[in-house]
C-alpha positions as CSV (number, residue, x, y, z in Angstrom):
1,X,-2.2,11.2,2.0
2,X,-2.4,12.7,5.7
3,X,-6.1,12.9,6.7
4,X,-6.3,16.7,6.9
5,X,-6.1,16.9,3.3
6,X,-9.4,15.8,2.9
7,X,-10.5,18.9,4.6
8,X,-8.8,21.1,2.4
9,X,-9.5,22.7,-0.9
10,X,-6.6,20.4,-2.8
11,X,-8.5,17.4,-3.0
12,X,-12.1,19.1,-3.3
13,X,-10.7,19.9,-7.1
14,X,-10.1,16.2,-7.9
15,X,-12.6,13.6,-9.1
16,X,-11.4,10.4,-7.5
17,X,-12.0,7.3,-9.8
18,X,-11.6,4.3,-8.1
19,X,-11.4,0.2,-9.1
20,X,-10.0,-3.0,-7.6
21,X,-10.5,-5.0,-10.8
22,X,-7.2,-6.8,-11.2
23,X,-6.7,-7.2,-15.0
24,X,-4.1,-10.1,-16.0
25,X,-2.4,-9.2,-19.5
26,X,0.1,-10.3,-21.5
27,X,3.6,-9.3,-20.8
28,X,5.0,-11.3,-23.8
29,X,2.0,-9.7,-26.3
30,X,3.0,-7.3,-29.3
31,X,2.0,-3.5,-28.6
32,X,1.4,-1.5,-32.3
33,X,2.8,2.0,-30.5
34,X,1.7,3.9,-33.5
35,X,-1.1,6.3,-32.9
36,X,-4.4,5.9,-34.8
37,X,-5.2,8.5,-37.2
38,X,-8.6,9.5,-35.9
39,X,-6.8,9.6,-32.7
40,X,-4.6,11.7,-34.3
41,X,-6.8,14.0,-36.0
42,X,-9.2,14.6,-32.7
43,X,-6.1,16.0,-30.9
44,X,-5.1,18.2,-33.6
45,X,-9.4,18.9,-33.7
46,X,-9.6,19.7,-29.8
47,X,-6.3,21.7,-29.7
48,X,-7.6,24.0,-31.9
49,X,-11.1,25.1,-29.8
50,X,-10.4,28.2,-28.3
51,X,-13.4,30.1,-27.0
52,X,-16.5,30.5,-24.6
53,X,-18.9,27.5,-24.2
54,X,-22.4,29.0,-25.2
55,X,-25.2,27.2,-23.0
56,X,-28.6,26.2,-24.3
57,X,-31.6,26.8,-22.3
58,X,-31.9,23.1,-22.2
59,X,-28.6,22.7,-20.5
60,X,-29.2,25.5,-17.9
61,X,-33.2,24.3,-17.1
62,X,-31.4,21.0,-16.1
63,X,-29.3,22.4,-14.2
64,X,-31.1,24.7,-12.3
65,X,-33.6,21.8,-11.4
66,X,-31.0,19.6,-10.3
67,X,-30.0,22.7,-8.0
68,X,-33.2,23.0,-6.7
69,X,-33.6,19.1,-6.0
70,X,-30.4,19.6,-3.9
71,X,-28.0,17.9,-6.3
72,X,-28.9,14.6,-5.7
73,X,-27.1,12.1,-4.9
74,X,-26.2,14.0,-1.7
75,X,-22.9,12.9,-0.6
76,X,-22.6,11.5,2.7
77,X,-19.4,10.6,3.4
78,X,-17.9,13.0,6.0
79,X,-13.8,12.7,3.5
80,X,-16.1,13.5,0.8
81,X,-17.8,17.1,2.4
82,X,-15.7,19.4,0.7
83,X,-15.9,17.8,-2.3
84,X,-19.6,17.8,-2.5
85,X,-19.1,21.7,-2.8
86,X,-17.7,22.3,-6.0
87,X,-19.8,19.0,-7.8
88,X,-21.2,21.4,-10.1
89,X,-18.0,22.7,-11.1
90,X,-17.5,19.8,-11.6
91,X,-20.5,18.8,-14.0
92,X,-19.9,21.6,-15.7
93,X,-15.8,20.7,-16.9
94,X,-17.2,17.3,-17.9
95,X,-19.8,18.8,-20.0
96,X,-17.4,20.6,-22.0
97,X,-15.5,17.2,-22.5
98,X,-18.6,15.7,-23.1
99,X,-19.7,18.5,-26.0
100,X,-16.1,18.6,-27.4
101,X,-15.9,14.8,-27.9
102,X,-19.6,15.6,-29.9
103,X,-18.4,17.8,-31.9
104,X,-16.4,20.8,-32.6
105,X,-19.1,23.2,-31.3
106,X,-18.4,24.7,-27.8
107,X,-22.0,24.6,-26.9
108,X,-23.6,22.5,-23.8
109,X,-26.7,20.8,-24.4
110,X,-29.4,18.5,-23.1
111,X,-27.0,15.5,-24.0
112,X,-23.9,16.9,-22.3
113,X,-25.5,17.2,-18.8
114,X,-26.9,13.4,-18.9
115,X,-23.4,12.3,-20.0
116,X,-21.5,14.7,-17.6
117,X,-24.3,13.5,-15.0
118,X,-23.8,10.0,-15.6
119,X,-20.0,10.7,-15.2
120,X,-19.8,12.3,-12.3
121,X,-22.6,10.1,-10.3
122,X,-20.5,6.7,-11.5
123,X,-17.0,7.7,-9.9
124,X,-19.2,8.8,-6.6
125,X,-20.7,5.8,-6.0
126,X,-17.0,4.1,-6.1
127,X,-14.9,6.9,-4.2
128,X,-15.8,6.0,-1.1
129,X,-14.4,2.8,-1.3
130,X,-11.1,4.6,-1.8
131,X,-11.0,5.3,1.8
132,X,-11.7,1.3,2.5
133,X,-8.7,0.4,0.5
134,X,-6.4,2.8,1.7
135,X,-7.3,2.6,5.5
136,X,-5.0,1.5,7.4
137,X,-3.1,2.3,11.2
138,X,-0.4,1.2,13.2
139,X,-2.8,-1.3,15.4
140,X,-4.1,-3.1,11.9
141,X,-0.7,-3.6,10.6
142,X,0.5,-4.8,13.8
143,X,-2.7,-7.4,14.2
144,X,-1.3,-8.8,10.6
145,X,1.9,-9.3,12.0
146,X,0.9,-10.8,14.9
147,X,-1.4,-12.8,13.0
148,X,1.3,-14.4,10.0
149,X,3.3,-15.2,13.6
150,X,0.5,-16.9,15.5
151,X,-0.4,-18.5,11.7
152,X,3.5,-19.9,11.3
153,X,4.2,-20.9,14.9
154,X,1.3,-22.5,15.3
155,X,1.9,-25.1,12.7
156,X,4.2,-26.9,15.6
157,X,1.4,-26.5,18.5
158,X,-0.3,-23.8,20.5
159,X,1.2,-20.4,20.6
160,X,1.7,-19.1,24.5
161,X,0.5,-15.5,24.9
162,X,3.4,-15.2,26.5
163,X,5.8,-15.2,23.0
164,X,3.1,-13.6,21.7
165,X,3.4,-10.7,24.0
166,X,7.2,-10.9,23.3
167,X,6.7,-10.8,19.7
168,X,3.9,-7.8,19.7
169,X,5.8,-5.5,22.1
170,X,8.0,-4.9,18.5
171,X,4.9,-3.4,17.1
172,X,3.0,-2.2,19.7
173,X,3.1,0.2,22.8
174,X,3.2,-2.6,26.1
175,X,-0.3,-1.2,27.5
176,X,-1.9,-1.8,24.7
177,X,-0.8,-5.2,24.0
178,X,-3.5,-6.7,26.2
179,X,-6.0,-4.5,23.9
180,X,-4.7,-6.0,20.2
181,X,-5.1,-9.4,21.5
182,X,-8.3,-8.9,22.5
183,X,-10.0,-7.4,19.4
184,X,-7.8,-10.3,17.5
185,X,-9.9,-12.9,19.3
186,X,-13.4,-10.8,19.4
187,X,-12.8,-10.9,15.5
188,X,-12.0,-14.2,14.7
189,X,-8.0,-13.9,13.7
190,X,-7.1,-15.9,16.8
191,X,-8.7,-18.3,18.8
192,X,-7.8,-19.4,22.7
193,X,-7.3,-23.6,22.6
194,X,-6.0,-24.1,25.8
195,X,-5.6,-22.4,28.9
196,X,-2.9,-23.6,31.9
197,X,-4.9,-21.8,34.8
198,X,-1.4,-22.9,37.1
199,X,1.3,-20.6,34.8
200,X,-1.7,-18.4,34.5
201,X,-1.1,-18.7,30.4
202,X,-3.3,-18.7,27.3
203,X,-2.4,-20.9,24.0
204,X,-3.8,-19.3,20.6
205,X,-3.9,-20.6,17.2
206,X,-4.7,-18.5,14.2
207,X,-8.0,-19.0,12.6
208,X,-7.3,-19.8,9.0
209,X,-10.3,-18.0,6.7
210,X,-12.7,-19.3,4.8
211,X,-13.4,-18.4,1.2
212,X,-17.4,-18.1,-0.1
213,X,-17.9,-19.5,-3.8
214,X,-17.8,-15.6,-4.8
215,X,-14.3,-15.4,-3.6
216,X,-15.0,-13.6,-0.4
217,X,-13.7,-14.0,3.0
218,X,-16.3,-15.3,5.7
């Protein structure tokens, strides 16, 4: 998604939920594809509301304090501005799915805003980590590159920075070669072994990570 989209109404409409739990099933395991009859019965249920939502005065007095706290939590991140301007539209659709999967009453109460609330507040706390996962530019993908090389070749000695340089000018502009290098050393993805001050060269090996006992990289 180009970055201006972010600044435009499009994704201010859209509640972002976002996970990186990996979840290892069976591919070999029986599915039942039959639909359950409650399921069955709540979509005939649901299809059938038609109508206003009424709202209770419990409903609204929430509301209206939560407007007057400033709609806490505030959200912060600058992707995330235009967004923060239609949260109460949003609270209010999820309400209505909250009082729907109640009952069959189109009415909002007291319970509807804490679930809508609870909702709402639970996807925000993860959306910003959308952005972390999805980041990603020319220069970071040409550091991994530059990287898996340093990491193979170096298994039979040193890497000059001279191959390197041949090998990065394929992913990055010439004057800025110098640069990636750099910011590859300065954050521990390559290290300098050896340096030949007479051919005026660098040798690099790639620095291979460490793993915490929570599975993290160090």
């Amino acid at each position: 998604m180009p970055e201006t989209a972010w600044e435009q109404g499009f994704t201010s409409r859209f509640i972002f939920v976002f996970s990186d739990e990996r979840t290892i099933g069976d591919d070999f395991a029986e599915v039942d594809s039959n639909l359950s009859p409650d399921l069955i019965h709540d979509l005939r249920s649901i299809s059938g509301l038609v109508g206003q939502f009424e709202i209770t005065k419990e409903f609204r007095d929430l509301v209206t304090q939560w407007r007057q706290l400033g709609e806490p939590p505030v959200i912060s991140h600058p992707k995330l501005i235009h967004y923060g301007t239609r949260r109460r539209v949003h609270l209010y659709k999820l309400a209505m799915v909250s009082a729907i999967d109640r009952s069959d009453l189109l009415v909002l109460g007291r319970e509807d805003f804490n679930r809508a609330m609870n909702w709402m507040t639970e996807a925000e706390r993860h959306m910003p980590d959308i952005f972390k996962a999805g980041a990603g530019n020319a220069d970071a993908k040409a550091m991994d590159e530059i990287y898996h090389y340093v990491l193979t070749d170096g298994a039979k000695g040193p890497v000059a920075e001279r191959k390197i340089i041949r090998f990065a000018k394929n992913f990055v502009p010439l004057n800025s070669i110098e640069r990636v290098i750099q910011i590859m050393v300065m954050g521990g993805m390559i290290r300098v072994v050896k340096e030949d001050f007479r051919l005026k060269q660098r040798f690099f090996k790639a620095e291979v990570p460490e793993i915490d006992t929570d599975g993290n990289l160090i």
